[in-house]
TIMAR-18703 format. One record per residue: x, y, z of N, C-alpha, C in turn; residue in one letter. Coordinates in Angstrom, 1 decimal, decimal comma, padded with zeros to 4 digits, always signed. Example, Ala and Ser with C-alpha at 12.3 -4.5 7.8 and 13.67 -1.06 7.14 Angstrom:
# TIMAR-18703
n_east->+013,2&n_north->-005,7&n_up->+007,8&ca_east->+012,3&ca_north->-004,5&ca_up->+007,8&c_east->+013,2&c_north->-003,3&c_up->+007,8&aa->a
n_east->+012,8&n_north->-002,2&n_up->+007,1&ca_east->+013,7&ca_north->-001,1&ca_up->+007,1&c_east->+012,9&c_north->+000,0&c_up->+007,9&aa->s
***
This chain:
# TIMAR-18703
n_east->-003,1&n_north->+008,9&n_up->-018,5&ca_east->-001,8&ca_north->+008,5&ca_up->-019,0&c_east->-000,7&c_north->+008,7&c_up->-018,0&aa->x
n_east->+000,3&n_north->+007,4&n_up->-017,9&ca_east->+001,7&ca_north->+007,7&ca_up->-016,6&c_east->+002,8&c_north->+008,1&c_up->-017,2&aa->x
n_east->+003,8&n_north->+009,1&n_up->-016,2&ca_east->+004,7&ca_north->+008,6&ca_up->-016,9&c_east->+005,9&c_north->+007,9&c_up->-015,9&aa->x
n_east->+006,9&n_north->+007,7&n_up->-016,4&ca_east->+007,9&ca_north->+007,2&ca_up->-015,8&c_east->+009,2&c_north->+008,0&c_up->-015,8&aa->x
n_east->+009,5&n_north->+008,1&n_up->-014,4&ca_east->+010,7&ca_north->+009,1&ca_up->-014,4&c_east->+011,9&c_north->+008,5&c_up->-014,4&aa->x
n_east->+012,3&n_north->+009,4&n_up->-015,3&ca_east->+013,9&ca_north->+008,6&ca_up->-015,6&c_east->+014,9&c_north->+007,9&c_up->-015,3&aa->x
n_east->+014,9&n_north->+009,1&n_up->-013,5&ca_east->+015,8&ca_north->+008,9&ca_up->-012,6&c_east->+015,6&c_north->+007,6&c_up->-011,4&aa->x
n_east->+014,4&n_north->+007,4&n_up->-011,0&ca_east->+014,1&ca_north->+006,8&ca_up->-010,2&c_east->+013,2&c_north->+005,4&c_up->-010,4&aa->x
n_east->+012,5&n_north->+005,7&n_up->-012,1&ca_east->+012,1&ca_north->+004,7&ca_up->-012,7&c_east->+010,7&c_north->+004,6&c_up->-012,2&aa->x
n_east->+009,9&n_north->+005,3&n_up->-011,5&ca_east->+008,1&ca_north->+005,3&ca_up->-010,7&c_east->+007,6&c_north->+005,5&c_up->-011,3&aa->x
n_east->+006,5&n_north->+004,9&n_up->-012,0&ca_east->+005,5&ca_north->+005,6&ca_up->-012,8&c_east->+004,3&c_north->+007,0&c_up->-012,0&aa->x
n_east->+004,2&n_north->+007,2&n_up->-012,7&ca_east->+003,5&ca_north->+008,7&ca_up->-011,6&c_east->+002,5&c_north->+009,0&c_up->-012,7&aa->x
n_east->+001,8&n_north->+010,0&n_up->-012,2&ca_east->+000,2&ca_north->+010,0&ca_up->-012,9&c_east->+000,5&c_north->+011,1&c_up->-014,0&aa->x
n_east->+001,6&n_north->+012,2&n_up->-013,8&ca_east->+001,9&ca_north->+013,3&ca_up->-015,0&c_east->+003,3&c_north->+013,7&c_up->-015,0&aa->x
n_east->+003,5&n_north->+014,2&n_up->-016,3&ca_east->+005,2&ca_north->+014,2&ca_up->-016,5&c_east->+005,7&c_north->+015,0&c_up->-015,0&aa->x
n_east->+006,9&n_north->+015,0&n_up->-015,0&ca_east->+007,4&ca_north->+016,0&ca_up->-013,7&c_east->+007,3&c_north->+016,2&c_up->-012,6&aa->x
n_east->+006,4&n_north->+015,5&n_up->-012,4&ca_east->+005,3&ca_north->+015,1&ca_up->-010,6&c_east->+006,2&c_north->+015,4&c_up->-010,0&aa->x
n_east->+006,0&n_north->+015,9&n_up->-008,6&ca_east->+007,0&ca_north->+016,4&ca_up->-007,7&c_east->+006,6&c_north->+014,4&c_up->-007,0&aa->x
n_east->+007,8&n_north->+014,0&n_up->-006,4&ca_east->+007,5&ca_north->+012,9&ca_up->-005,8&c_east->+009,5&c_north->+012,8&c_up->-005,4&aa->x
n_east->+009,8&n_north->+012,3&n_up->-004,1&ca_east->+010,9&ca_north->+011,2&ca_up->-004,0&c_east->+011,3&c_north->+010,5&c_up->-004,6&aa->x
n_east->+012,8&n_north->+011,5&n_up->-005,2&ca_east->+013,2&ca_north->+010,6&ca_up->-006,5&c_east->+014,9&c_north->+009,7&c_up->-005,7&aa->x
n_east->+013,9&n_north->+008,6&n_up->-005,6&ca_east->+015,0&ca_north->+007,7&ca_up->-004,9&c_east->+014,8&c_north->+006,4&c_up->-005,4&aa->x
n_east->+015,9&n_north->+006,0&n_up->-006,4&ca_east->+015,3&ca_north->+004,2&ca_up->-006,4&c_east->+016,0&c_north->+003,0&c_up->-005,4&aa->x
n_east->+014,2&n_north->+002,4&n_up->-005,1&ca_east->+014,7&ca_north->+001,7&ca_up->-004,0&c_east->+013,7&c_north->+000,4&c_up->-004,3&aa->x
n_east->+014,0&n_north->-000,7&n_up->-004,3&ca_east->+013,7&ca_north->-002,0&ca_up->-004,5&c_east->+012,9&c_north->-002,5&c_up->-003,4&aa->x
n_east->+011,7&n_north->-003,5&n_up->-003,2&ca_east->+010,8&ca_north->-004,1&ca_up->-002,6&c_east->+011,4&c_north->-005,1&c_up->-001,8&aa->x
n_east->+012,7&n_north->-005,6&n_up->-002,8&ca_east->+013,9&ca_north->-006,6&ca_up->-001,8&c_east->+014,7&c_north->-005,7&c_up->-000,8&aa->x
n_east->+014,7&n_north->-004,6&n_up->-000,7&ca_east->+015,5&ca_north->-003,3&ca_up->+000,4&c_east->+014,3&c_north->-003,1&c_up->+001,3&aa->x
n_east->+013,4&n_north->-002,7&n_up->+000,8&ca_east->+012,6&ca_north->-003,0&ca_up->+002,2&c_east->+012,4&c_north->-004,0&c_up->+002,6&aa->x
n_east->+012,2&n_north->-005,3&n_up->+002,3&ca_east->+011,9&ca_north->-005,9&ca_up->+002,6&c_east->+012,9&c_north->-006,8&c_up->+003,2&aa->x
n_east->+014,1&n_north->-006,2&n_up->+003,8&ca_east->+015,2&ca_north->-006,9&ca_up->+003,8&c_east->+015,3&c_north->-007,2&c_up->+005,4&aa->x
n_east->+014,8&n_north->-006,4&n_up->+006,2&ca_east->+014,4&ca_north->-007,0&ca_up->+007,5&c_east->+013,3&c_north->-007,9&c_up->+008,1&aa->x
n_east->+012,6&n_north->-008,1&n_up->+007,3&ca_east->+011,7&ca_north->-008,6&ca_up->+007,9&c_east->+011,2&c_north->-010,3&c_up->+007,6&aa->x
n_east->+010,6&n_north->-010,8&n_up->+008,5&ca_east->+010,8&ca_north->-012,4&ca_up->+009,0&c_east->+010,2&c_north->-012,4&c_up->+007,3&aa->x
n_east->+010,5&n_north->-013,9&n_up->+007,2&ca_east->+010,1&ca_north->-014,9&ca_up->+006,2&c_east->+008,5&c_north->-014,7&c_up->+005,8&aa->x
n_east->+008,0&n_north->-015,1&n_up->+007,6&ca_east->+006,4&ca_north->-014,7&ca_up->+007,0&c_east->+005,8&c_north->-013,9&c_up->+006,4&aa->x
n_east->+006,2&n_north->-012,3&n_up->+007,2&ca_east->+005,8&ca_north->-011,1&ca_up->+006,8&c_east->+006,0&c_north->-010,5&c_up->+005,6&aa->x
n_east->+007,3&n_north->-011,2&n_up->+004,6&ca_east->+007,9&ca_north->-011,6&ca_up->+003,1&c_east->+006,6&c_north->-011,9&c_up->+002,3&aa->x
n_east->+006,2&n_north->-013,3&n_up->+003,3&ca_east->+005,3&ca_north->-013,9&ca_up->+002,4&c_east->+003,6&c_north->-013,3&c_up->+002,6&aa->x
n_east->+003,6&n_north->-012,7&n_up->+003,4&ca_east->+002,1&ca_north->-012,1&ca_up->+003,6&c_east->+002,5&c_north->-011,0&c_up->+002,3&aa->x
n_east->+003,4&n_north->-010,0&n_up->+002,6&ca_east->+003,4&ca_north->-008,9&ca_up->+001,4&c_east->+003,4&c_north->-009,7&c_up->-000,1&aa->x
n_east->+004,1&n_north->-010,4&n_up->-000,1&ca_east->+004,1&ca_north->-011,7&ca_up->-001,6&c_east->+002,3&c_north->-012,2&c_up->-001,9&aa->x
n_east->+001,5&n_north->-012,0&n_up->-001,2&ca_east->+000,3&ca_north->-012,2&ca_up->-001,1&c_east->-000,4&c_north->-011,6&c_up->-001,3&aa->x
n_east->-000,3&n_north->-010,3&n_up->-000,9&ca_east->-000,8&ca_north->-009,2&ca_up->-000,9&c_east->-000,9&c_north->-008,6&c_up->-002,3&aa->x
n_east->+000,6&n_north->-008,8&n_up->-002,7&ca_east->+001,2&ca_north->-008,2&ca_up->-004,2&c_east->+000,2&c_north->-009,3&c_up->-005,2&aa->x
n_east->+000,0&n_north->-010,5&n_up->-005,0&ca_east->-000,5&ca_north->-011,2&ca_up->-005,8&c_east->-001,8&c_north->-011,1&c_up->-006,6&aa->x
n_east->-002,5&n_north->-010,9&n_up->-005,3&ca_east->-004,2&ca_north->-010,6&ca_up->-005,5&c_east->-003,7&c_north->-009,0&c_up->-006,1&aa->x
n_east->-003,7&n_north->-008,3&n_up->-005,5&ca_east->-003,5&ca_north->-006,8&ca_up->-005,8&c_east->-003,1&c_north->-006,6&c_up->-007,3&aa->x
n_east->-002,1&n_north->-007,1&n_up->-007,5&ca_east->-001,6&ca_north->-006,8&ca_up->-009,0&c_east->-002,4&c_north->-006,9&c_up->-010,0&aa->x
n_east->-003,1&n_north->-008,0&n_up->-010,2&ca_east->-004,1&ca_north->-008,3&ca_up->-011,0&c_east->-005,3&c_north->-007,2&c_up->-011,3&aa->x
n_east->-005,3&n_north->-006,5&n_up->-010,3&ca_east->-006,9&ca_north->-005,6&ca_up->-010,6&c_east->-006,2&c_north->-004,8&c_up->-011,5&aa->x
n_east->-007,8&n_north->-004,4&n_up->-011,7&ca_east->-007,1&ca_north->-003,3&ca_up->-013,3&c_east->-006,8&c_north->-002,2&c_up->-012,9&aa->x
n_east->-005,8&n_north->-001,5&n_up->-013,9&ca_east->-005,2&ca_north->-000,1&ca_up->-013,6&c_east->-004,6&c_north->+000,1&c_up->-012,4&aa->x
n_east->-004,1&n_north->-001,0&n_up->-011,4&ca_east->-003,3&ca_north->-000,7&ca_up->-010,7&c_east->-001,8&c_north->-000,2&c_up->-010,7&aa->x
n_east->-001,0&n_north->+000,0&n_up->-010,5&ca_east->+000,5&ca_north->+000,6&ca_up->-010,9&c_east->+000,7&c_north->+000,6&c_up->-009,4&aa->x
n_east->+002,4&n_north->-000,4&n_up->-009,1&ca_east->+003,2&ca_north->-000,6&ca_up->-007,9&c_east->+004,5&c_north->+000,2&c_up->-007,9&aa->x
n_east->+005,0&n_north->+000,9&n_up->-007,0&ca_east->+006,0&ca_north->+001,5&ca_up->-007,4&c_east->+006,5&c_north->+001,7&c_up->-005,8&aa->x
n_east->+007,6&n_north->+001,9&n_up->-005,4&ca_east->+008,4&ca_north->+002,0&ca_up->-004,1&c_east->+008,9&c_north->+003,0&c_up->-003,8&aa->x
n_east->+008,7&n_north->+004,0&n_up->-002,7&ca_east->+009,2&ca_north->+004,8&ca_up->-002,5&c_east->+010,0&c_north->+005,1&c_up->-001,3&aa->x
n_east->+010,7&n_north->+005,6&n_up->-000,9&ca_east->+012,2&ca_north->+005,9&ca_up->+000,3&c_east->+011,5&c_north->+004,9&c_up->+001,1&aa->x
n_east->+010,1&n_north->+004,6&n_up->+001,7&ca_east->+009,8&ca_north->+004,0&ca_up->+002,8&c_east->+008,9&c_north->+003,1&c_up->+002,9&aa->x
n_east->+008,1&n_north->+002,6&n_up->+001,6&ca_east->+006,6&ca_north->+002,3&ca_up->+001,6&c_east->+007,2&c_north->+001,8&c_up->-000,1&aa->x
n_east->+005,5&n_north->+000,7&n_up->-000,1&ca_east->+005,5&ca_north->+000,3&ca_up->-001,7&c_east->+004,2&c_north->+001,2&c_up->-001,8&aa->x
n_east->+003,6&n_north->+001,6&n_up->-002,7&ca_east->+002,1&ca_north->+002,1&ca_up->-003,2&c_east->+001,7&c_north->+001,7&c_up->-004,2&aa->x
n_east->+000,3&n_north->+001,6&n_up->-003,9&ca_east->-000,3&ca_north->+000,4&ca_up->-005,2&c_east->-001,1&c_north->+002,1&c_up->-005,6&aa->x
n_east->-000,9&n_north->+002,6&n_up->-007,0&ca_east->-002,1&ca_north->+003,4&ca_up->-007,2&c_east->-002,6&c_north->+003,1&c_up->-008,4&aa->x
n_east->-004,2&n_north->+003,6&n_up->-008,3&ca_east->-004,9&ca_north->+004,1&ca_up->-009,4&c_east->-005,8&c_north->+005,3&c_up->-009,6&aa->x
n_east->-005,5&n_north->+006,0&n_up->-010,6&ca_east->-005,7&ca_north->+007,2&ca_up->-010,5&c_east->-005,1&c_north->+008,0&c_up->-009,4&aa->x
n_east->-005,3&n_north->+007,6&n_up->-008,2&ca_east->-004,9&ca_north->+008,0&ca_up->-006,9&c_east->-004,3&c_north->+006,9&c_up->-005,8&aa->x
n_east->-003,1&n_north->+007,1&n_up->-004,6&ca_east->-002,8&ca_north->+006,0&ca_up->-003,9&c_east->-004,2&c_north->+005,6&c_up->-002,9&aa->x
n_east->-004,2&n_north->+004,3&n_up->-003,6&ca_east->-005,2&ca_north->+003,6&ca_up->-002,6&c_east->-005,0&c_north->+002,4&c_up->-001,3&aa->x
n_east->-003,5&n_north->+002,2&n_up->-001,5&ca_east->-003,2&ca_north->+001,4&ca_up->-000,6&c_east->-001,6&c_north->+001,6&c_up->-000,5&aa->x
n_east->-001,2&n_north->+001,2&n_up->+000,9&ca_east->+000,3&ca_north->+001,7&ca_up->+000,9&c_east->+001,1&c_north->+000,4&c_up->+001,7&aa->x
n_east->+001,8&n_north->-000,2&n_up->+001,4&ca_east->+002,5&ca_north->-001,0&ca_up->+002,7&c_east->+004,1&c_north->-000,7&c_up->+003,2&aa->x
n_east->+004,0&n_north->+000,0&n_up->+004,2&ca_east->+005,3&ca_north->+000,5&ca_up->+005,1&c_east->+005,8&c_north->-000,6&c_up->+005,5&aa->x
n_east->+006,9&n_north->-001,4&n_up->+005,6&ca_east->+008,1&ca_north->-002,3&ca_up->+006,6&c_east->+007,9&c_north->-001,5&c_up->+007,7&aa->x
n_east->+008,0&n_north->-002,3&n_up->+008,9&ca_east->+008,5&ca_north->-001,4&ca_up->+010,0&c_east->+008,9&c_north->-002,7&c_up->+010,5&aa->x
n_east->+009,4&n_north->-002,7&n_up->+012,0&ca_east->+010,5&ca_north->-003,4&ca_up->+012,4&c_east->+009,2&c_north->-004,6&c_up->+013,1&aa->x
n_east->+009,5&n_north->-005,7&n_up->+012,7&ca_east->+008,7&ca_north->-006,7&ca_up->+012,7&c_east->+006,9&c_north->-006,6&c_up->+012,4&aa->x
n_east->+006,8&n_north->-005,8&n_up->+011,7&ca_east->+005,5&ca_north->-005,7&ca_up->+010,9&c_east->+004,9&c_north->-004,7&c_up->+009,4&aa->x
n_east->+004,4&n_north->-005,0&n_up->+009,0&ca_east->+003,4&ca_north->-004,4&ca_up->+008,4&c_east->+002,5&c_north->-003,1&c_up->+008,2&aa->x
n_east->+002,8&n_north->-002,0&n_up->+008,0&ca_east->+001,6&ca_north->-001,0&ca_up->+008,5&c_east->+000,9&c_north->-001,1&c_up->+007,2&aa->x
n_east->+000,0&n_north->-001,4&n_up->+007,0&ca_east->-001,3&ca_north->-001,7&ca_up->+005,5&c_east->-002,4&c_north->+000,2&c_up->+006,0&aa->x
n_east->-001,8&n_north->+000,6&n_up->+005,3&ca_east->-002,9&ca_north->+002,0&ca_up->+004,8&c_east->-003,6&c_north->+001,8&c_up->+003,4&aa->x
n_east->-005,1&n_north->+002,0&n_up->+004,2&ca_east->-005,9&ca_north->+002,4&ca_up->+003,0&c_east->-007,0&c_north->+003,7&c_up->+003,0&aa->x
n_east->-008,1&n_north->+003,7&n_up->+002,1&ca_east->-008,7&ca_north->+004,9&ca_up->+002,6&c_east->-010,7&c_north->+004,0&c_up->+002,3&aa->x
n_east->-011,3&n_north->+004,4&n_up->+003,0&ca_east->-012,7&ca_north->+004,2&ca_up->+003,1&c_east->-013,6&c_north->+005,6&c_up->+003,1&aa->x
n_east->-014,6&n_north->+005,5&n_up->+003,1&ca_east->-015,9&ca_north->+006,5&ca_up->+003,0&c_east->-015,9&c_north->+006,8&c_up->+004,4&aa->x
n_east->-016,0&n_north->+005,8&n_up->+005,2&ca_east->-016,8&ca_north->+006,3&ca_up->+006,5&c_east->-015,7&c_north->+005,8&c_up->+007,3&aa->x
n_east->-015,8&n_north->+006,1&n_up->+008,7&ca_east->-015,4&ca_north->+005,6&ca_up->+010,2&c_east->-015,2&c_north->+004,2&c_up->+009,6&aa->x
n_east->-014,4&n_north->+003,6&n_up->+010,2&ca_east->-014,5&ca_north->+001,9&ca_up->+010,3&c_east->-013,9&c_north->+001,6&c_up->+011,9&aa->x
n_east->-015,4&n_north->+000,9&n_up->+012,7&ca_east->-015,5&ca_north->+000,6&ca_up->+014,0&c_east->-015,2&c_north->-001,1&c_up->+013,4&aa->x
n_east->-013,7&n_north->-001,1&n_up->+013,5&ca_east->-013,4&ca_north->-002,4&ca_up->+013,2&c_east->-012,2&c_north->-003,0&c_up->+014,5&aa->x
n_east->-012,4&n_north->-004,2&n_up->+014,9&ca_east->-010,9&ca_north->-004,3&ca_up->+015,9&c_east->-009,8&c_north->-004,6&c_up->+015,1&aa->x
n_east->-009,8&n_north->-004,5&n_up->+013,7&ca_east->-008,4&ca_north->-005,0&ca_up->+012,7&c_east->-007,8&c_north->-003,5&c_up->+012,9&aa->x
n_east->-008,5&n_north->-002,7&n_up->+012,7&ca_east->-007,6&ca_north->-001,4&ca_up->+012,5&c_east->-007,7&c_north->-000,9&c_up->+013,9&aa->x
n_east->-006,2&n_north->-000,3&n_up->+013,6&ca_east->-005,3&ca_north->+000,5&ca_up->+014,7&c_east->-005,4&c_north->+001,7&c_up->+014,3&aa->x
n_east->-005,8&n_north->+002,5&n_up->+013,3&ca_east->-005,8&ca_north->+003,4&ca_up->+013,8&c_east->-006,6&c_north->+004,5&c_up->+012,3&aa->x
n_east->-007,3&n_north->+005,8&n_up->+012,9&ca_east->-008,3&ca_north->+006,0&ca_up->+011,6&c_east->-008,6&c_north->+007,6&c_up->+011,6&aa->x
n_east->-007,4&n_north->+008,2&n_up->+010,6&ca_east->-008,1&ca_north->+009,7&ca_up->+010,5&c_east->-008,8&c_north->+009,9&c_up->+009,3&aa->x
n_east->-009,4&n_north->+010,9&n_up->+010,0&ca_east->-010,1&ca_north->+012,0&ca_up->+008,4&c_east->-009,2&c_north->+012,6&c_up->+007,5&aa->x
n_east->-009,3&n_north->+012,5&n_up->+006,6&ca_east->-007,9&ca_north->+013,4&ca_up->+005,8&c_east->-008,8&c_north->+013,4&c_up->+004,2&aa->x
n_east->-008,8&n_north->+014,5&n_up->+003,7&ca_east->-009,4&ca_north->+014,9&ca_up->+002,4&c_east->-010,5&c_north->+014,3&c_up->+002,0&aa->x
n_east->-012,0&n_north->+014,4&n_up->+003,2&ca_east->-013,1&ca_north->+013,6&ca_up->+002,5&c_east->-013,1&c_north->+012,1&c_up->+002,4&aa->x
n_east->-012,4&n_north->+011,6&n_up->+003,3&ca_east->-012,0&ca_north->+010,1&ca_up->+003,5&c_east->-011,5&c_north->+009,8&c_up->+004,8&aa->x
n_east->-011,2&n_north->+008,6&n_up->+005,0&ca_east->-010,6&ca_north->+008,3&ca_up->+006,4&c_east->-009,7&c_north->+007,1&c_up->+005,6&aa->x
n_east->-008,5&n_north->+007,8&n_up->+006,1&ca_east->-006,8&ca_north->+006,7&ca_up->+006,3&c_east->-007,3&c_north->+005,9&c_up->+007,1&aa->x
n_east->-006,8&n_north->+005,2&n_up->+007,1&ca_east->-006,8&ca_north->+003,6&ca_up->+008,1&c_east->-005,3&c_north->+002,8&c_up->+007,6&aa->x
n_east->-005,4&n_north->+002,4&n_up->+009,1&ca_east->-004,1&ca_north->+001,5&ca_up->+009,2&c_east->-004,6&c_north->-000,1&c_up->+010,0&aa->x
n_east->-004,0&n_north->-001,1&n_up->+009,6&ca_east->-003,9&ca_north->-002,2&ca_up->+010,4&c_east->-002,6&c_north->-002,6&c_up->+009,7&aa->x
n_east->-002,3&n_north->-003,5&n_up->+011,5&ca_east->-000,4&ca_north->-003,7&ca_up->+011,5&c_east->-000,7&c_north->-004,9&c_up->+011,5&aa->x
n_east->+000,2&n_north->-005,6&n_up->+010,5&ca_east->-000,2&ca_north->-006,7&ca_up->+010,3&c_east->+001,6&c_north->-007,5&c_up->+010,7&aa->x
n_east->+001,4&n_north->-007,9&n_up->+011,8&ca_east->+002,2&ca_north->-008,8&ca_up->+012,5&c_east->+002,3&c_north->-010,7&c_up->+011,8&aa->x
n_east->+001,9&n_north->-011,2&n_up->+011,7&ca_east->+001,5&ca_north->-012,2&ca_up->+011,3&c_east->+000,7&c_north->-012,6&c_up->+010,2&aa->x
n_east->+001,2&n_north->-013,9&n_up->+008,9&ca_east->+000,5&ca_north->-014,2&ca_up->+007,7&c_east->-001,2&c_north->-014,6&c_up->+008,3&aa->x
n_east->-001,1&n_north->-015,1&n_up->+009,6&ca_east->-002,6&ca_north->-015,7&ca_up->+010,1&c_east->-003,9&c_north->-014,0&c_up->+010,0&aa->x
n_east->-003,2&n_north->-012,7&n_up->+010,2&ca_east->-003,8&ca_north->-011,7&ca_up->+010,8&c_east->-003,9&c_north->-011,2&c_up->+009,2&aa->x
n_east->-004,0&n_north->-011,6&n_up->+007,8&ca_east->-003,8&ca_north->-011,5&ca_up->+006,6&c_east->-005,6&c_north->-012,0&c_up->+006,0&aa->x
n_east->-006,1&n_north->-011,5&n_up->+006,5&ca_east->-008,0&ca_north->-012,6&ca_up->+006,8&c_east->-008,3&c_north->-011,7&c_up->+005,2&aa->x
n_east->-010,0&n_north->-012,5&n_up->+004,5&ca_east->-010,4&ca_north->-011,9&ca_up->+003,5&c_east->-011,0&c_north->-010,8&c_up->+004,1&aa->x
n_east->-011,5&n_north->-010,3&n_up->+005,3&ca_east->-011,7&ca_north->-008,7&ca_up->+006,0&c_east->-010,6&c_north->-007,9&c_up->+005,1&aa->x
n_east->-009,6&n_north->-008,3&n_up->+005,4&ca_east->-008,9&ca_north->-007,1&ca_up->+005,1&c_east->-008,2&c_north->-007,0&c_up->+003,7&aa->x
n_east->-008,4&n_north->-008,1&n_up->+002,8&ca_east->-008,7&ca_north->-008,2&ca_up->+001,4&c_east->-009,3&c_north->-007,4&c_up->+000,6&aa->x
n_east->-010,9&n_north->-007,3&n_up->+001,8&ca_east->-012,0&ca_north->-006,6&ca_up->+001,4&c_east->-012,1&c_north->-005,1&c_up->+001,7&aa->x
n_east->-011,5&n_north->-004,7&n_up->+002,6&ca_east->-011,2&ca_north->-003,1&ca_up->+003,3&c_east->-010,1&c_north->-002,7&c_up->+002,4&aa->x
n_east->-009,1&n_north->-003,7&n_up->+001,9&ca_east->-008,5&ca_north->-002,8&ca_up->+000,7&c_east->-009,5&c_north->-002,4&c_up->-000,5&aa->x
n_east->-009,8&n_north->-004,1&n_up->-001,3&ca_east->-010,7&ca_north->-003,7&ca_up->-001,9&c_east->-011,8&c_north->-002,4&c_up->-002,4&aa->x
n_east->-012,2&n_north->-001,9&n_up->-001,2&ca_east->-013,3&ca_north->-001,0&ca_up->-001,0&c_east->-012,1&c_north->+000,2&c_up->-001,4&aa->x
n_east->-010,7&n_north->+000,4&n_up->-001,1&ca_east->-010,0&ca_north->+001,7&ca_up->-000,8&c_east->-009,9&c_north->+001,5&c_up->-002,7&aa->x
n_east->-009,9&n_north->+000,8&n_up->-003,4&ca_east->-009,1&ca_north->+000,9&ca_up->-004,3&c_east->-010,3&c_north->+001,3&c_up->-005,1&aa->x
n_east->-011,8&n_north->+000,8&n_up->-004,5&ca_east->-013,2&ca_north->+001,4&ca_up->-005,2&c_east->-013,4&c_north->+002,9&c_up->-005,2&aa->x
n_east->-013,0&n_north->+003,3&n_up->-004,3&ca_east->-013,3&ca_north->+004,2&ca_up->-003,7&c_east->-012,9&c_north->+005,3&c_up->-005,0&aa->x
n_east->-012,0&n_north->+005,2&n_up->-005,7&ca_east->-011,3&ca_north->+006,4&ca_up->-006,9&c_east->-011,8&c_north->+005,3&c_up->-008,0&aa->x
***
């Protein structure tokens, strides 16, 4: 069961959750960045929404898609994308930039510069993050 905090409006996994209580809109981040990179995240949110038990919510710097736990994150940064997810193992992939171990999993990131660099790979590498919980 979620709830939703009053002040900031996030749904969160239990009353009181310690979390950044800042409300801040997907159009505020999103407020620098080109048309395309708009429309790749518009893309992203599309497919993504739909799976079950997902919940989107925005925080000071990043959107996060969770269930049960955050399984995917997308940061603005200044003309791209940083897309975090989490997998079981190492991923010897050339999409991702970059891959630590952190609690029994490995973070991963790919910067996604371009709608073209948006492939079903990395449809699928979320996919698996959101199996993973």
């Amino acid at each position: 069961m979620s709830w939703i905090c009053p002040k900031c409006e996030r749904e969160l996994k239990k009353p009181n959750q310690i979390h950044y209580c800042i409300k801040v809109s997907v159009d505020d981040l999103l407020k620098d960045q080109s048309e395309e990179l708009v429309l790749a995240f518009d893309k992203l949110l599309a497919e993504i929404a739909d799976w079950d038990g997902v919940t989107i919510s925005c925080s000071k710097n990043c959107i996060v898609f969770v269930r049960n736990q955050t399984f995917f994150v997308i940061r603005p940064m200044k003309g791209l994308l940083d897309l975090k997810f989490y997998s079981p193992k190492l991923l010897e992939d050339s999409i991702v930039t970059k891959s630590t171990f952190y609690s029994k999993r490995y973070e991963n990131h790919i910067r996604l510069t371009s709608l073209d660099k948006l492939t079903p790979r990395v449809y699928a590498l979320i996919k698996e993050s959101y199996n993973l919980l």
